[in-house]
C-alpha positions as CSV (number, residue, x, y, z in Angstrom):
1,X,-73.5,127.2,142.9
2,X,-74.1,126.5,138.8
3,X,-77.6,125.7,137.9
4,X,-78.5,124.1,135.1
5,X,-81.9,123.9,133.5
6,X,-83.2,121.8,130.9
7,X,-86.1,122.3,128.1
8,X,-87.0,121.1,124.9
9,X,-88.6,117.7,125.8
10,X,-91.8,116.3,124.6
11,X,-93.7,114.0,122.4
12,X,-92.7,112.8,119.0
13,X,-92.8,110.6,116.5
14,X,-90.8,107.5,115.9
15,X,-88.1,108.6,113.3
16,X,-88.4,112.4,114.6
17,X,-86.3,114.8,116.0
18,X,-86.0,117.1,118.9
19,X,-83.3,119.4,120.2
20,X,-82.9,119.8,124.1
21,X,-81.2,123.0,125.5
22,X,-79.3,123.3,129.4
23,X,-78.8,126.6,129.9
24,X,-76.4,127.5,132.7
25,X,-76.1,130.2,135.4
26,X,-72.1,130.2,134.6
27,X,-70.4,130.4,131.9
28,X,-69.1,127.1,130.3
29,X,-65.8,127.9,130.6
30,X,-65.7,127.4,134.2
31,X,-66.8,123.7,134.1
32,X,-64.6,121.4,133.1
33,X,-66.8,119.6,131.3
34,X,-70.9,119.0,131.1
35,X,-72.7,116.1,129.8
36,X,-75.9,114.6,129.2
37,X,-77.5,111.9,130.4
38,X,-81.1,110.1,130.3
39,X,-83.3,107.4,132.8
40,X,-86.1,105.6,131.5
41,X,-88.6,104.4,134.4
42,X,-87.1,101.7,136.0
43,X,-83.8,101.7,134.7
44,X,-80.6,103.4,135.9
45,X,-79.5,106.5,134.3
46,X,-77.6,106.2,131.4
47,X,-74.4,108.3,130.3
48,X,-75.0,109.5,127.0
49,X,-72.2,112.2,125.8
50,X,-69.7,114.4,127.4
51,X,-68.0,117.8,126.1
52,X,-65.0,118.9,128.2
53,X,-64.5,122.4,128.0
54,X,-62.4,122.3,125.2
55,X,-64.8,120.7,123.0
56,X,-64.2,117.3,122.9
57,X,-67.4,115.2,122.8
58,X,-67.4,111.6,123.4
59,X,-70.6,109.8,123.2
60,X,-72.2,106.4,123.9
61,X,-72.0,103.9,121.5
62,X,-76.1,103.5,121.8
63,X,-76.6,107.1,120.2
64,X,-73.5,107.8,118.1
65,X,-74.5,108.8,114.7
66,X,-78.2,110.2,116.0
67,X,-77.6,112.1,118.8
68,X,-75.1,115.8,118.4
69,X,-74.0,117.6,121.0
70,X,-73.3,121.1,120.6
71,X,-72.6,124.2,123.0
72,X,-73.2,128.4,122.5
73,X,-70.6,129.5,124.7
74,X,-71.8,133.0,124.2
75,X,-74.8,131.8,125.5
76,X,-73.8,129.6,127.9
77,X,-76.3,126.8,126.4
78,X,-75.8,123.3,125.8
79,X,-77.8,121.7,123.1
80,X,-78.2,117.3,122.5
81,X,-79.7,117.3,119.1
82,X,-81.6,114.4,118.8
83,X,-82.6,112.1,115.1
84,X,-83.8,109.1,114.6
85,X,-85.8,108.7,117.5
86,X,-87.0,105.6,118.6
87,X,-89.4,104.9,121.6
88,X,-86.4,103.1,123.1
89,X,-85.1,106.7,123.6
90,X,-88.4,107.7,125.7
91,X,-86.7,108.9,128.9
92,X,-85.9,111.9,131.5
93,X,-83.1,113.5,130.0
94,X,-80.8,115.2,132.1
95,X,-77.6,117.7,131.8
96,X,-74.8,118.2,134.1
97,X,-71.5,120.2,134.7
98,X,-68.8,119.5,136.5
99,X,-65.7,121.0,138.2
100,X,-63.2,118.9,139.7
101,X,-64.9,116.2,141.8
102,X,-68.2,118.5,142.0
103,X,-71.4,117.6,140.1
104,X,-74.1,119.6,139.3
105,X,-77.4,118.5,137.8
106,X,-80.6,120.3,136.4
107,X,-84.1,118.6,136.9
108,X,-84.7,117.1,133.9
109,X,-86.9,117.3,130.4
110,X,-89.3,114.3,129.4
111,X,-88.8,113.0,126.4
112,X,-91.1,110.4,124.6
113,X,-91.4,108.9,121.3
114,X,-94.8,107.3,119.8
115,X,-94.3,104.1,118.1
């Protein structure tokens, strides 16, 4: 079983910047990929960047050019660096890994941005 647990959320400013972290209870090798992914209240969650496990990142159009996704594979963190927030981005962020057709999700960090 992977677990996955987020941090880094909180409150800040519109046109500030936060950095979220998923640390993993495997190493990221052994996922084939993980990505992140965030639900405001009352909306559906929404796909936001993917790394496979060679490195590739592909992110949605929304967030390209503000959001960065990173990894420490020494580590075994993930990291969505985050500029240029806006309170459009207030939402429950959320990383997940996957192997094959298996998906595995952490619980969640709140983000939300002031106006």
């Amino acid at each position: 079983q992977v677990q996955l647990v987020e941090s880094g959320g909180g409150l800040v400013q519109t046109g500030g910047s936060l950095r979220l972290s998923c640390a993993s209870s495997v190493s990221l090798f052994t996922l084939d990929g993980m990505g992140w992914y965030r639900q405001a209240q009352g909306k559906q969650r929404q796909w936001i960047a993917t790394i496979t496990r060679g490195g590739i990142v592909n992110y949605n159009n929304s967030v390209n050019g503000r959001f960065a996704v990173s990894r420490d594979t020494t580590k075994n963190i993930l990291f969505l660096q985050m500029n240029g927030l806006n309170p459009e981005d207030t939402a429950d962020y959320f990383c997940n890994g996957y192997r094959a057709a298996t998906y595995f999700w952490g619980q969640g960090t709140q983000v939300t941005v002031s106006s």
